[in-house]
Each structure stands twice: as structure tokens, then as C-alpha cells.
KOLGUPA-475441 format. One record per residue (C-alpha): y, z, x; residue in one letter. Coordinates in steps of 0.1 Angstrom, whole numbers, plus 5000, padded with zeros to 4 digits. Each point is the difference from the previous one (the first is absolute). Last residue first. Example, Ala and Ser with C-alpha at 12.3 -4.5 7.8 and 13.67 -1.06 7.14 Angstrom:
// residues 2
r py=4989, pz=5071, px=5137, residuo=S .
r py=4966, pz=5007, px=4986, residuo=A .
This chain:
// residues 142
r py=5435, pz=5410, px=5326, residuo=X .
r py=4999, pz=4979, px=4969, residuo=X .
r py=5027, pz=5006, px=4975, residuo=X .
r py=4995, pz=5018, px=4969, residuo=X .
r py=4965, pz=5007, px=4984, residuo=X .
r py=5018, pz=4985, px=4964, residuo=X .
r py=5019, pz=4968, px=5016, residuo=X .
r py=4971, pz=4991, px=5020, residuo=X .
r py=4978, pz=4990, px=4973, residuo=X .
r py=4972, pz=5021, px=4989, residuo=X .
r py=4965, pz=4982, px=4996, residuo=X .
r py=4989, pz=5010, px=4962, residuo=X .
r py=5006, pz=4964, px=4982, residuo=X .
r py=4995, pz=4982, px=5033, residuo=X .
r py=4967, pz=5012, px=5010, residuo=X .
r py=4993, pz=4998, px=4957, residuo=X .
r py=5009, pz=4965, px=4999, residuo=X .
r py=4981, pz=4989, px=5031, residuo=X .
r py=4969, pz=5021, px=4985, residuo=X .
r py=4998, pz=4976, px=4968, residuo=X .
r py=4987, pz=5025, px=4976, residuo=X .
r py=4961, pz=4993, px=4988, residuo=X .
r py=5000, pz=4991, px=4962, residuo=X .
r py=4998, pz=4964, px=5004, residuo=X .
r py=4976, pz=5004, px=5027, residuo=X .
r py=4977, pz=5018, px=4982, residuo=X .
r py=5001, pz=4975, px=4970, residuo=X .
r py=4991, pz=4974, px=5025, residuo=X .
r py=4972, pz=5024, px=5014, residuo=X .
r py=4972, pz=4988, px=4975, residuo=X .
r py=5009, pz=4962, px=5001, residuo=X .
r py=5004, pz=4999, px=5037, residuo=X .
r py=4966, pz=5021, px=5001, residuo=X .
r py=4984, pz=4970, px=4973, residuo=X .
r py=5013, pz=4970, px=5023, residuo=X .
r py=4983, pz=5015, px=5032, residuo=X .
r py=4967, pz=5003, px=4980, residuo=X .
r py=4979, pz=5009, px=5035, residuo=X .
r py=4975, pz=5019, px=4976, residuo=X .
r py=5011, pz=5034, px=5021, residuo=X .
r py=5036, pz=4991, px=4992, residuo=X .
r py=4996, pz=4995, px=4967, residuo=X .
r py=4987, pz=5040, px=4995, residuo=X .
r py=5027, pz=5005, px=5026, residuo=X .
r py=5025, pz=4987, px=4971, residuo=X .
r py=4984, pz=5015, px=4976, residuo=X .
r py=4998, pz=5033, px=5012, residuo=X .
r py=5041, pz=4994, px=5006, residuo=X .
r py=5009, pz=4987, px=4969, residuo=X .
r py=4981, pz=5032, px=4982, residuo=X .
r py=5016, pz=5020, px=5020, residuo=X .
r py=5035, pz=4994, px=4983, residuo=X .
r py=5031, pz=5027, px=5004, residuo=X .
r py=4977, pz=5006, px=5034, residuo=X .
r py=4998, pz=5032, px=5014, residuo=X .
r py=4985, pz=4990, px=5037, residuo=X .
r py=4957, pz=5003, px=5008, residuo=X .
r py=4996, pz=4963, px=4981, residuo=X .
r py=5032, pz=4986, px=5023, residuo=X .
r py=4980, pz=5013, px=5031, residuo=X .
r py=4972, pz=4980, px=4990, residuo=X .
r py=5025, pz=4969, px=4991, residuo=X .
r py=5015, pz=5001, px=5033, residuo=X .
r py=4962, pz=5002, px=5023, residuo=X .
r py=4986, pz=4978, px=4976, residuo=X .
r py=5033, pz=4972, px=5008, residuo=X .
r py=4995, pz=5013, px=5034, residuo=X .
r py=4962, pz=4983, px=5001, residuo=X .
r py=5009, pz=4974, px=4979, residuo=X .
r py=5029, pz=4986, px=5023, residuo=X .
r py=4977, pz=5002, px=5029, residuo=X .
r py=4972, pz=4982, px=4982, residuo=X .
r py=5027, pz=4975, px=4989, residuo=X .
r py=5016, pz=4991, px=5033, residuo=X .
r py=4988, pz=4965, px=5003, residuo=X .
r py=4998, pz=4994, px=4965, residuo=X .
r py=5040, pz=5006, px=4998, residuo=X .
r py=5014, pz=4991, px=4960, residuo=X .
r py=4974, pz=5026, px=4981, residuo=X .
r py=4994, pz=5024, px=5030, residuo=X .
r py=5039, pz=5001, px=5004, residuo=X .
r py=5012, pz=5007, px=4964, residuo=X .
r py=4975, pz=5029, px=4994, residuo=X .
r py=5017, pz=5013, px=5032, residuo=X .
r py=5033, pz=4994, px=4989, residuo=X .
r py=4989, pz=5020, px=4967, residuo=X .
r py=4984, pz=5026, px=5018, residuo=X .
r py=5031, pz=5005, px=5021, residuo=X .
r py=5026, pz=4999, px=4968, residuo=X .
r py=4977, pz=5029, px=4981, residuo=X .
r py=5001, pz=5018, px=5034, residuo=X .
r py=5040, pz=4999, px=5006, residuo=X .
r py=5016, pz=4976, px=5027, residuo=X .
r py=4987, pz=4965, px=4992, residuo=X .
r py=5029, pz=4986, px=4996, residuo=X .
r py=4998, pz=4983, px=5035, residuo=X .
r py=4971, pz=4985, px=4988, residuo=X .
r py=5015, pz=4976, px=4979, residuo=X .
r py=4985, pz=5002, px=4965, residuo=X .
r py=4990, pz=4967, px=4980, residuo=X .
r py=4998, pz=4999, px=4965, residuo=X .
r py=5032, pz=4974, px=4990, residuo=X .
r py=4989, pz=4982, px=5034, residuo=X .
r py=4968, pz=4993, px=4979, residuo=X .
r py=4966, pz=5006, px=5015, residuo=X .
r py=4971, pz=4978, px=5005, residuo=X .
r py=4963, pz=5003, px=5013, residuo=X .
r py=4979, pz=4969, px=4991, residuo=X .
r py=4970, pz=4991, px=4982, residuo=X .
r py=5002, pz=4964, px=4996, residuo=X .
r py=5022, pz=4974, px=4974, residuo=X .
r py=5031, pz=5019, px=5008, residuo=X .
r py=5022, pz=4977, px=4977, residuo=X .
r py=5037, pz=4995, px=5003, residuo=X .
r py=5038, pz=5002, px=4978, residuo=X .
r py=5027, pz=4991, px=5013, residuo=X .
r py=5038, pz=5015, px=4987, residuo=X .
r py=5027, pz=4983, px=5020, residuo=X .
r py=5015, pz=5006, px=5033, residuo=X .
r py=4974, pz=5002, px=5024, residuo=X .
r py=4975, pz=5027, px=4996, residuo=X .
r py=4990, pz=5020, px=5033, residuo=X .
r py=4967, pz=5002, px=5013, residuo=X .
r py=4985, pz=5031, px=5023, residuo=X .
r py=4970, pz=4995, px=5009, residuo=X .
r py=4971, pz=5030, px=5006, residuo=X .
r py=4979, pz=4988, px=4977, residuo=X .
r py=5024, pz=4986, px=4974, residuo=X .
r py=5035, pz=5022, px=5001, residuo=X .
r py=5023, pz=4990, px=4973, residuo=X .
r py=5039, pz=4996, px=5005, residuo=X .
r py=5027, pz=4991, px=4973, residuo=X .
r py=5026, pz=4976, px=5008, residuo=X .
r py=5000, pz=4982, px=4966, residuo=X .
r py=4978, pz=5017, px=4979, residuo=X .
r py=4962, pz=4997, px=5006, residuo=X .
r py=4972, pz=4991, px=4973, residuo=X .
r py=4960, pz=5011, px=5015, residuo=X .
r py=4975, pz=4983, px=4979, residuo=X .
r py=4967, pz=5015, px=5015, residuo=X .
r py=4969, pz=4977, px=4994, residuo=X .
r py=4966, pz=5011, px=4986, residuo=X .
């Protein structure tokens, strides 16, 4: 069964490990074998990764786009969910499912389980800045 895959103008999708970039009008394209693809739309970069539910995602993310490194990635992805399952978690149920999907190598299903994670999860940039104290209030810098 074929994959009809649409793309906006400009948007990205990642086909086994390629990134391709729509020109500038909608296309639309059939994946007529089995392949591993990712919209731009869902992608993470890794830099974000700076909480645990954001780290098991990007790692989820790499085995599924990075073959080569995908027994490493799966091997700290278990390692980040397991210490998610230990954590209080406003949804442990997402996260036994996503390690449940992880141990069945269903990359697709743990970015589906932890997306709602993720939504949830506080940008850590924001709250650095949000709680760092500016100069004005310590007083000048000896």
C-alpha cells in the first residue's frame, strides 16, 4: 500500500535519513515501499533536547531517521524513558507506553506517546531566562 505524502510550499520531510524541501507550490508524492519519514512540522532539533521527556523524544527521533546509530539511540532512549517511569509524571501512562513501543522498535508509536509529553514539558531556555537575575537587580558586577 502506497504512502500519499502532500507538502506545502517550503515544508521539509525527512525520508530515511534525507532531508527534502518542497519548492514553491503544494506537491503531492507516493512512498510506494516501506520507508521511514518524518515531517519537518514533527521534527525536534537536538539542541532542545534539555529535559528528560525532550531527550527521549530526540532519541526516539534518531533511531527512527539514523539506522546507523539506532542500537545506541535505543539503548539511552530505555535508559531515558526507564528513568521517566521512576519520576512523578502528570501522565505515566504515555511514558509506559512509549517504552512499551520502544521495546517493539515502533519508533513512530513513542513519538506518538511522548508528543503530548513534550507539549506539556516547559521550554528550559524560557525558564533560565524567566528566573536568571539581570544585572540591574544584584547591582553592578565586581
Amino acid at each position: 500500500m502506497s504512502l500519499k505524502i502532500t507538502l506545502k510550499a517550503g515544508e521539509i520531510v525527512v525520508i530515511n535519513g534525507c532531508v527534502i524541501r518542497n519548492g514553491t507550490r503544494r506537491q503531492s508524492f507516493w512512498i510506494e515501499t516501506r520507508a521511514d519519514v518524518m515531517r519537518g512540522s514533527d521534527l525536534m532539533d537536538p539542541r532542545e533536547a534539555k529535559t528528560p521527556v525532550r531527550r527521549a523524544y530526540a532519541l526516539a527521533q534518531a533511531a527512527l531517521l539514523d539506522p546507523g546509530a539506532r542500537d545506541e539511540s535505543v539503548r539511552d532512549l530505555q535508559r531515558t524513558l526507564a528513568g521517566l517511569a521512576v519520576e512523578p509524571s502528570p501522565s505515566p501512562v504515555d511514558v509506559l507506553t512509549a517504552a512499551n513501543r520502544a521495546s517493539t522498535s515502533d519508533f513512530y508509536g513513542v513519538l506518538r506517546a511522548l508528543r503530548p509529553l513534550v507539549a506539556r514539558d516547559p521550554d528550559p531556555s524560557r525558564a533560565r531566562h524567566a528566573s536568571a537575575p539581570s544585572a540591574c537587580e544584584d547591582g553592578p558586577i565586581r
